[in-house]
N, C-alpha and C positions, 0 to 999 in steps of 0.2 A: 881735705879728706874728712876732717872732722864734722865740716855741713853735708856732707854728702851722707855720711851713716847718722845724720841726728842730731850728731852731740854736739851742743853750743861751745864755738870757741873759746870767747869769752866767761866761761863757767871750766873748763876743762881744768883746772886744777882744783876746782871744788867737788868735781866729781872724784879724782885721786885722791882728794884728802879725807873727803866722805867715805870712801874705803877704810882706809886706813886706820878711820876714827871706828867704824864698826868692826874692825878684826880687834880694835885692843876690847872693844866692848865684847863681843861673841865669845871671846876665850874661855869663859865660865860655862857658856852655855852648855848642859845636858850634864854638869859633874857637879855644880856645887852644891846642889843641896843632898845630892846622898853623900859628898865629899863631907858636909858637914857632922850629918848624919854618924856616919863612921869615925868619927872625930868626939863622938857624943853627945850632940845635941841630939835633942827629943825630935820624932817626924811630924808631931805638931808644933813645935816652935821653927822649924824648916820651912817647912807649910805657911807658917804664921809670917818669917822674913820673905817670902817670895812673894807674899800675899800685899806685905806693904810698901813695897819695889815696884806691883803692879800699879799700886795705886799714885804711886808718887810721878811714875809714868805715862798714866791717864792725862793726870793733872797738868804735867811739863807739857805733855803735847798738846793739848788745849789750847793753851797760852802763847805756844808756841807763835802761832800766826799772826797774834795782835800783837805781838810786843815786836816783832820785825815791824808789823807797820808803824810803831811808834819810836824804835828806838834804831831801827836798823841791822840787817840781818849778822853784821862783823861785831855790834856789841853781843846780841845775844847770844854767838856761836862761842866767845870766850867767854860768856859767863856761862856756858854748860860745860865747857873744859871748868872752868874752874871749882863748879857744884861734882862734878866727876872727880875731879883731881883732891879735894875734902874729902870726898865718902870715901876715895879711896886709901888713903894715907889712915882716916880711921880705922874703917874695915879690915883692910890687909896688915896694917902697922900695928893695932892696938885690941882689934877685936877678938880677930880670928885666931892667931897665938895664942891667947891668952881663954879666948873660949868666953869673953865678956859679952855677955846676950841681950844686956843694954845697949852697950859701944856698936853692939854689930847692927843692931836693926836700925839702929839710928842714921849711923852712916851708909848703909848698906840702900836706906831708902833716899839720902841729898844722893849716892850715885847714881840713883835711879832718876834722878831729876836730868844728866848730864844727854845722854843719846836721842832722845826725843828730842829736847830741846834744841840739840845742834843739828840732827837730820834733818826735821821737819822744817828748821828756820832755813835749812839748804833749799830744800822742797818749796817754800815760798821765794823765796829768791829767784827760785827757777823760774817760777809763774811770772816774776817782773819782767825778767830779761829776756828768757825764750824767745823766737820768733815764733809768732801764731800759727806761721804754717807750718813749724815742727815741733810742737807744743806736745805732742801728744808724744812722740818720740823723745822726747827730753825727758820726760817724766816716768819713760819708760825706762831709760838708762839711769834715771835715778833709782827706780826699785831694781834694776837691776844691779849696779855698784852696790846699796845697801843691802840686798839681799848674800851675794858675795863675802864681802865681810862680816856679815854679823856669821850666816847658815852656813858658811861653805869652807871659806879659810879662817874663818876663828879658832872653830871647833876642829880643823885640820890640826894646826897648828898646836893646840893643846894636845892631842892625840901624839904628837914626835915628842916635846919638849914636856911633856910632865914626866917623861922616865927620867930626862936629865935635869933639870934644876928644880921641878917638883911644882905642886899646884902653888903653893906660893908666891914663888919665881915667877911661875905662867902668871899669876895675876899682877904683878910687878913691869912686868915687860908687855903687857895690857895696858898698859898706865902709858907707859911708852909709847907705843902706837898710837893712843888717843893722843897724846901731845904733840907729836912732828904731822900726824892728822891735820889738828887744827893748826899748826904752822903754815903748812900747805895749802888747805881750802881757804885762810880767814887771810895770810900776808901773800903767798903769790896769787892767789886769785883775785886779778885787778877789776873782774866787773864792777859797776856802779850802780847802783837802784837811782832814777832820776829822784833829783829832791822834793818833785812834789808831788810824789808818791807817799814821802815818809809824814806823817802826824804829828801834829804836838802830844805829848805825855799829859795822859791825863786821865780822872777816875773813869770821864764818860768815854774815854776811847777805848781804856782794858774792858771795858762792861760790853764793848757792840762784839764781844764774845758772847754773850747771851742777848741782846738786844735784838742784835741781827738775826734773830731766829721769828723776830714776828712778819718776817717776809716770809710768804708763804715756799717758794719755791726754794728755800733754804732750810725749812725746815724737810720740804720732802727730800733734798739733796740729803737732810741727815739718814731718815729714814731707808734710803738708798745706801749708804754709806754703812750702816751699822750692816742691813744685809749681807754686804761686801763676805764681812769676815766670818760670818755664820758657821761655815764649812774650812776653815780653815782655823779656828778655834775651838769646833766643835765636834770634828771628827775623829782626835786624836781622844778626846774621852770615854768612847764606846765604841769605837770600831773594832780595838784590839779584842772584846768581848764577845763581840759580835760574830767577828773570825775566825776565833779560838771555837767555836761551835761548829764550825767546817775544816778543824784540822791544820790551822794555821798558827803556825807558833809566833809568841812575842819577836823574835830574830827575822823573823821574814815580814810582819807587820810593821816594822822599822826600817827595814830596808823598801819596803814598798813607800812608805811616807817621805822616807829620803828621796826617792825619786820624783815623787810629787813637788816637792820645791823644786829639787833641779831642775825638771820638766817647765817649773813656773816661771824661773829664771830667764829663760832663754824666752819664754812667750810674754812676758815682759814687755822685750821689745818686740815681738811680732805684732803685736795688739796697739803698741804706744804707734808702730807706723800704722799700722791698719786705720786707726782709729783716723788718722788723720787724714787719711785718702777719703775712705767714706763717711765719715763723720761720728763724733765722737760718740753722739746718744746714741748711736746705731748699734755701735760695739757695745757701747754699755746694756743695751736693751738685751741684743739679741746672743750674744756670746753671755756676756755675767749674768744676765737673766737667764735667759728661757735654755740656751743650752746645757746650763749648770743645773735648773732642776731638772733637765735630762739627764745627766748623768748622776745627779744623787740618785735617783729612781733605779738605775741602771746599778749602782753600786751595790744597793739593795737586795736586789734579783740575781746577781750575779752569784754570787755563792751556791745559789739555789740550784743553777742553771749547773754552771763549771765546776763545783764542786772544788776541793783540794788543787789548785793549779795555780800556785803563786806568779807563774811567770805570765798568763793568761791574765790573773787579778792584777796585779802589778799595770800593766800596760790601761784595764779597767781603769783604775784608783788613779790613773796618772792623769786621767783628763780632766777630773779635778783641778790640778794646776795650769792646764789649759785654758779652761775656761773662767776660774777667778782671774785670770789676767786681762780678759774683759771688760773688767775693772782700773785698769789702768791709766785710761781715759778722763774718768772724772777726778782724776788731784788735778789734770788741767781744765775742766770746764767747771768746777766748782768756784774759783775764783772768779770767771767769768760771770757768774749768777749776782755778783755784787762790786763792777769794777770797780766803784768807788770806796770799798773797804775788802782789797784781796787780802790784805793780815787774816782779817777778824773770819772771814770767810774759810780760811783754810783752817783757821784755828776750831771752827765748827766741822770740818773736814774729818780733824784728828780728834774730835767730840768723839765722832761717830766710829772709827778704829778702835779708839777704848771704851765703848760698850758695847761690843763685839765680842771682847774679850771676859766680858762679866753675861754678855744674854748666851751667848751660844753654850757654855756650861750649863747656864740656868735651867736652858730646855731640855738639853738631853739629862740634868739630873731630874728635872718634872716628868719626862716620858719614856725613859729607857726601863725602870724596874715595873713599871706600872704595863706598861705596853711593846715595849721591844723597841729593837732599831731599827723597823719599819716606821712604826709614829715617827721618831728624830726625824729619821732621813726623809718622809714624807712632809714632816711640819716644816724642817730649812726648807725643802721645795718650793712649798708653799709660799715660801718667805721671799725667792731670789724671783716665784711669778709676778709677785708684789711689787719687786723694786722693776721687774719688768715695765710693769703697766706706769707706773709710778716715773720712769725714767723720761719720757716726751714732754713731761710739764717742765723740765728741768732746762726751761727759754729763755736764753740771754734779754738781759732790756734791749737792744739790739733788735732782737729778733721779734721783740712782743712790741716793736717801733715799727715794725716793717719796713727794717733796712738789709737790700741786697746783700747775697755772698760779695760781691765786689765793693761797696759799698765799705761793708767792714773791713775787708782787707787792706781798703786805701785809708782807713780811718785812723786817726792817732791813738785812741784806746779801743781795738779791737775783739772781737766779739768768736764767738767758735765758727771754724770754719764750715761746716756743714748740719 
């Protein structure tokens, strides 16, 4: 049953445990920094710990990919349990009680080393073991499980359990969850990475994290990659602004963005199969590209159009997460682009996620007060036509060898199927 919808057997408790680990992560999400706030820390020292949590997360998922290739995906998922399980015993034990704003940013950023570092090395994992010809679906139930617990039951979960044992507690029994997590994904998940896949440890292997960017078609894979999240880190910054101009209150602009994950969720997997049937730069191109600056264009207009009609907008804003699922696609065909180093490959993967996170702010703070939410949403367009055009060079050596679909398929290091 488990081949038939996708999910590799042999991964299937990596994928439970990879839950698990992001609902004990997710529980903070959307309270702690006004939690802190109301606690009496300053909104720019709030500001300032979330700021270097991102950065510490950048960095862990960077790494993420090379150091599976060098050390194996079961050491590094316990040592992000264990960088997790530090920050937090600081954090929650020493900081936050006490209101210590050294203690706190300190450990509050080794936690932030813990959840990239263990999803993403899941995420590469996946790329070893999967079957090619459900590669794409694999990687699809992966953002879907991690999506899940970080966005959907984390935050659930704090929402029941902060009346009764208090934000505290909820971050305590967070801890929890990350730990029978990584019980479950790292000891009963018996997959095997073949041995000569794994590398020797060494300065020149962590470096083909940046090395491997003087392959051309890895660097446009970045290029591609950072587009991904354009719109998905970039619209929560000025849309609320934007909407509020047509009569739409904060309350309904958050319940519209929540549906947009949910929505994303579930298209996940509709894309990770798609991708696979028709091929994966297809989906990449023509959904995460060109359909997505269709609908930023469209999101734009709309207001203009419908006026006050959140139910109408909502359903608009939803296809957003529609078509970033698009996207889906290339955490499996980016390894592909260097089979002889899929670590360092993914680890430039997750390069391009966290400057996502830092460009898509950038623009909309360069062109929202200057020019409206027209420029933003015209400039990401701009951007996602780009990884469009930009997505056809992204050719396996496989395929720049001029070796058949059957070819690869019969091959022992396999290539994308379409």
């Amino acid at each position: 049953m488990l081949e038939k919808i996708g999910l590799p057997p042999s991964l299937f408790w990596g994928y439970v445990g990879l839950t698990l680990f992001m609902v004990g992560d997710g529980v903070e999400q959307g309270w702690i920094s006004p939690y802190l706030v109301d606690r009496g820390v300053s909104v720019t020292d709030a500001a300032s710990l979330i700021t270097v949590y991102g950065v510490t997360v950048v960095i862990a998922a960077w790494l993420s990919g090379v150091l599976v290739q060098t050390l194996g995906p079961r050491r590094v998922m316990t040592a992000a349990t264990v960088a997790f399980t530090v920050g937090s015993i600081g954090f929650i034990g020493v900081g936050v009680p006490t209101l210590n704003w050294p203690v706190m940013l300190v450990f509050y950023a080794v936690r932030g080393i813990g959840y990239p570092l263990f999803a993403y090395s899941f995420l590469t994992w996946i790329n070893y073991s999967a079957p090619l010809r459900n590669r794409g679906l694999a990687v699809g139930w992966f953002w879907f499980m991690f999506s899940l617990g970080l966005s959907v039951i984390g935050p659930f979960y704090s929402s029941v359990t902060i009346p009764v044992i208090g934000h505290i507690g909820v971050l305590w029994t967070g801890l929890a969850f990350v730990l029978v997590g990584t019980v479950v994904a790292v000891m009963l998940n018996r997959d095997q990475i073949p041995a000569h896949e794994i590398h020797d440890l060494s300065a020149g292997e962590l470096l083909k994290a940046v090395t491997l960017l003087r392959r051309p078609r890895i660097s446009i894979g970045l290029v591609v990659k950072t587009v991904n999240g354009l719109g998905q880190y970039g619209l929560a910054v000025f849309m609320p602004i934007y909407l509020a101009s047509f009569g739409y209150s904060t309350t309904e602009w958050l319940r519209m963005w929540s549906a947009v994950f949910t929505v994303a969720i579930f298209a996940n997997l509709f894309f990770g199969y798609v991708g696979d049937r028709v091929g994966w730069r297809n989906t990449i191109q023509w959904v995460g590209g060109v359909a997505y600056a269709v609908v930023l264009v469209a999101v734009y207009y709309a207001p203009e159009v419908i006026g006050h009609n959140p139910a109408l907008m909502t359903v608009i804003i939803c296809m957003c997460g529609v078509t970033m699922a698009g996207y889906v696609p290339l955490s499996a065909l980016f390894p592909m682009l260097a089979p002889d180093n899929k670590g360092a490959a993914m680890s430039i993967l997750n390069l391009g996620a966290g400057l996502s996170t830092f460009a898509a702010p950038a623009i909309a703070g360069l062109l929202f007060d200057r020019f409206g939410a027209g420029a933003v949403l015209f400039t990401y367009a701009g951007f996602y036509l780009l990884s469009a055009v930009l997505t056809p060079f992204l050719k396996t050596p496989d395929e720049l060898a001029g070796r058949t679909r059957n070819e690869m398929s019969l091959a022992p290091e396999p290539s994308q199927p379409a």
